[in-house]
N, C-alpha and C positions, 0 to 999 in steps of 0.2 A: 504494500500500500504506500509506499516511502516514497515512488521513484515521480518525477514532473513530467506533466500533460501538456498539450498545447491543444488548448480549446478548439475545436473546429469551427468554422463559419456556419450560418445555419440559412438558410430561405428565408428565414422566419422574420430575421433581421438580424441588427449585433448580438455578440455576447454580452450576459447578464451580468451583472455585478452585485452582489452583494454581501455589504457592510455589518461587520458582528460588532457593535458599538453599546455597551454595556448603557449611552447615558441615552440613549435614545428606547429602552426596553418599556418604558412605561406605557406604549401603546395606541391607540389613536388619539388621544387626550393632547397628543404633545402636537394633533396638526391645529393652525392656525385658524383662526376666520379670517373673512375677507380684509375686515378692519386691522386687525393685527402686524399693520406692515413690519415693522421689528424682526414680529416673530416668524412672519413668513418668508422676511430674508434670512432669515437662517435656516428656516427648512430644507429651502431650496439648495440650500446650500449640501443636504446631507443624502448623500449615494443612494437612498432606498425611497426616497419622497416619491417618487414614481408608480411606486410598484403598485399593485392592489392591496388593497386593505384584506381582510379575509373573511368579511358578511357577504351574503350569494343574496343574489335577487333573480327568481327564476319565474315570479309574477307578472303577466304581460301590462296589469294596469293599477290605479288606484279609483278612490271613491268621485274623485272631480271629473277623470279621463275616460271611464268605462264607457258610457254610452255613445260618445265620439268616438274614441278609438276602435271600438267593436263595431261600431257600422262601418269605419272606415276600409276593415280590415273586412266583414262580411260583402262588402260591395265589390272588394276586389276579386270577387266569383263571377266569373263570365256568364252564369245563369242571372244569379241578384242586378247585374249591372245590365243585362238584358231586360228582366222586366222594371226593372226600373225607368230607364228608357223607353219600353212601350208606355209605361203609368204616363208618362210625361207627356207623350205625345195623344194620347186620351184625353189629354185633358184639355189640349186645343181644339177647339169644336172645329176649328175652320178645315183641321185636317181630319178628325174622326169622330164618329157620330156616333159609337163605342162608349156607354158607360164604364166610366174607369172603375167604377166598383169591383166587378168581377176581377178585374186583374190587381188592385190595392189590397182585398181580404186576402187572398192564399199568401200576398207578397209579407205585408204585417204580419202575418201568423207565422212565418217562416223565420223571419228576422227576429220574433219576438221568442219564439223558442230554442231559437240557434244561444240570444243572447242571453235568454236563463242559465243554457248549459254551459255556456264558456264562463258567466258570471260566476258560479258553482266549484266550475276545475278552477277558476281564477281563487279565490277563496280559502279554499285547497292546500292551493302552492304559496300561499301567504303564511298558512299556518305551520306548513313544515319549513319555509323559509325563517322563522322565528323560529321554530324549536330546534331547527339546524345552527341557526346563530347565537344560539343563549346555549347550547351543549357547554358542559364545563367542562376545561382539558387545564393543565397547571405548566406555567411559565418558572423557569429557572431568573432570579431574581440578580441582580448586579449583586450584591451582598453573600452568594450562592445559595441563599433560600429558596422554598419553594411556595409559588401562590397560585389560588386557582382564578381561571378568567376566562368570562365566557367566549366559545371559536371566535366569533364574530371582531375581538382585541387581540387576536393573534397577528402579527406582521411579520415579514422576512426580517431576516438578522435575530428574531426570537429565540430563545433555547426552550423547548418542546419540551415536557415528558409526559409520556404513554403510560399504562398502567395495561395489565394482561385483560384482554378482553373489550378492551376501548378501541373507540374507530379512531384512525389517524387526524389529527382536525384539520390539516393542512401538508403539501410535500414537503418534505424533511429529510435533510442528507445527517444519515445515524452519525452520531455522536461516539455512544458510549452506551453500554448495554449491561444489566445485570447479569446476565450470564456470562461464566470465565472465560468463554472464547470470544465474548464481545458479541455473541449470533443475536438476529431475533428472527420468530417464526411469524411468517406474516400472512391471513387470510385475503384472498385478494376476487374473492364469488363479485361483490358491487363490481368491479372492474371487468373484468373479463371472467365472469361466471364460473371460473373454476373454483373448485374447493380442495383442491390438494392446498398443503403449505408451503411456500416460498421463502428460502432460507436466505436472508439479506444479514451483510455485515458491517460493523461499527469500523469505521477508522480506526487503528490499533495505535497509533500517537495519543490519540483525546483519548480512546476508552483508559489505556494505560494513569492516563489523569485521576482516575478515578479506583478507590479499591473497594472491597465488598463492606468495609468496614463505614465509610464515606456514603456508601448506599442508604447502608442502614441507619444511621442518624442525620441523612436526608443535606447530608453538607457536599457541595457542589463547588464552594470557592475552588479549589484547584483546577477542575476546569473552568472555568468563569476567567482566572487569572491566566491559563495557559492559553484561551481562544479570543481572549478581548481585541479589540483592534483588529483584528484578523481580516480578512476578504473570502467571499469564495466567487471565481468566472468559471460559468456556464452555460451551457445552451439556454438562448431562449425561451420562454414557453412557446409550449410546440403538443400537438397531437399525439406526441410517442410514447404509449404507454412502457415498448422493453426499451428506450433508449433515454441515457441520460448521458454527458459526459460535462466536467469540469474538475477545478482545482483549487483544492483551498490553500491558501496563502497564508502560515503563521509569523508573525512579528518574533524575530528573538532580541534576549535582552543587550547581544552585540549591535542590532541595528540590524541585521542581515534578516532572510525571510527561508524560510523553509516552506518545500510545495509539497504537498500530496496530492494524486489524484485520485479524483473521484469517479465510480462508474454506477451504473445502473443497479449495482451490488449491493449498496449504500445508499439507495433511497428508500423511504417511507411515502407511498403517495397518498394522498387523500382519499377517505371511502375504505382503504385497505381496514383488517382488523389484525391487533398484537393477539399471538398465541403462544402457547406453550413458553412465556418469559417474563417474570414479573412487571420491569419494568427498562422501561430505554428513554434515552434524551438522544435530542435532534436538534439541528436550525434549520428555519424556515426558509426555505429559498421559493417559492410560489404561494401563492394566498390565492382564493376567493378565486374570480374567474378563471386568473392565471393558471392555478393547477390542471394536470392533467384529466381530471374526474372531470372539472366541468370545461374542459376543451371537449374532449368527450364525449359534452351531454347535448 
């Protein structure tokens, strides 16, 4: 795992950057409003402002837009827009002598139950949209603590931990893993509907960070201190569920940098479930749309 990578170029666009910056973990609270000039020059100023946040919106509408945007989107049926067209022209006597009734009732009635049922599936996707975003997964704290916070305040540069049994809440290039060889077993059915388990692996630099002893009174400063300031350059977000490639980049205390790279080996992607392994820490490198699950979707 020791040896340097050179990122490949992707279609997709450039390589990704992203910044492991311990003062920037607090989470979306730290982005600006519009008024805050101050603070939002210094956002901009910081490697990861870009990226996606990691709450999904997967809802076509809200309560102001529904009925506008659902005819809009129902009229763009070459049937709807046909009779609708006829209605119209019924309704000029000089060109038809055709009561528009007959063709206004089945048109309403159709429109009108089309838009119960998307109103319904809309509705739906609201509610698992919130109960996907308020899921609680726990952030590795600058201090090396550990707090919980719902998906939805997960950002890249984050340090992730999983617990056996929990879905991944965002892509995550492993860390550090409870188990001695660094493994974790990963269910990945959401993804690609298999149910075998896929055995992905920690970095053995950062796991090495960490002993069983450290696990278990939940103290994390030594990695926290060995991965701060760090980078990791990767592919893009992209569609590839077996492909990932980049390298993480650690600051040493001479000033010089040491690279690992990283493969497909060493991800956690989104949707995936932890098996067979108490527990693992990760960073975020994709959130929210970005990930892989909902390129996806």
């Amino acid at each position: 795992m020791g040896g340097s990578q050179k990122v490949a170029s992707s279609d997709a666009g450039e390589n990704r950057r992203v910044l492991i910056d311990s003062n920037y973990w607090a989470g979306p609270k730290l982005i600006p409003n519009f008024f805050q000039r101050s603070k939002r020059k210094k956002w901009s100023q910081y490697i990861n402002s870009t990226h996606c946040k990691n709450d999904i919106k997967t809802a076509k509408y809200n309560f102001f837009t529904f009925p506008f945007v659902n005819l809009f989107y129902q009229f763009q049926r070459l049937a709807n827009a046909y009779f609708l067209f006829m209605l119209i022209l019924q309704c000029i006597n000089v060109i038809s002598s055709v009561s528009p009734v007959g063709t206004a009732v089945p048109l309403v009635l159709v429109l009108a139950v089309t838009m119960i049922k998307d109103g319904y599936d809309d509705v739906q996707r609201h509610k698992q949209d919130r109960f996907l975003n308020n899921k609680i997964t726990r952030r590795v704290a600058p201090d090396g603590s550990i707090e919980e916070i719902p998906w939805k305040d997960v950002m890249t540069g984050n340090l992730i931990m999983v617990e056996k049994d929990e879905s991944v809440p965002a892509d995550l290039v492993l860390l550090s893993s409870v188990d001695e060889e660094g493994l974790a077993f990963i269910e990945t059915a959401e993804l690609d509907g298999e149910t075998n388990l896929k055995i992905k692996n920690s970095l053995r630099e950062t796991n090495e960070s960490l002993d069983l002893t450290k696990w278990n009174n939940r103290d994390f400063s030594g990695l926290v201190q060995y991965i701060n300031n760090s980078h990791i350059e990767c592919d893009p977000p992209n569609v590839k569920l077996g492909k990932f490639r980049g390298t993480l980049y650690v600051n040493q205390a001479n000033g010089s940098e040491k690279k690992f790279a990283i493969d497909n080996d060493n991800v956690l992607l989104r949707g995936t479930v932890l098996r067979n392994c108490e527990e693992v820490v990760g960073v975020c490198v994709y959130a929210g749309a970005e990930t892989k699950l909902m390129k996806n979707g």
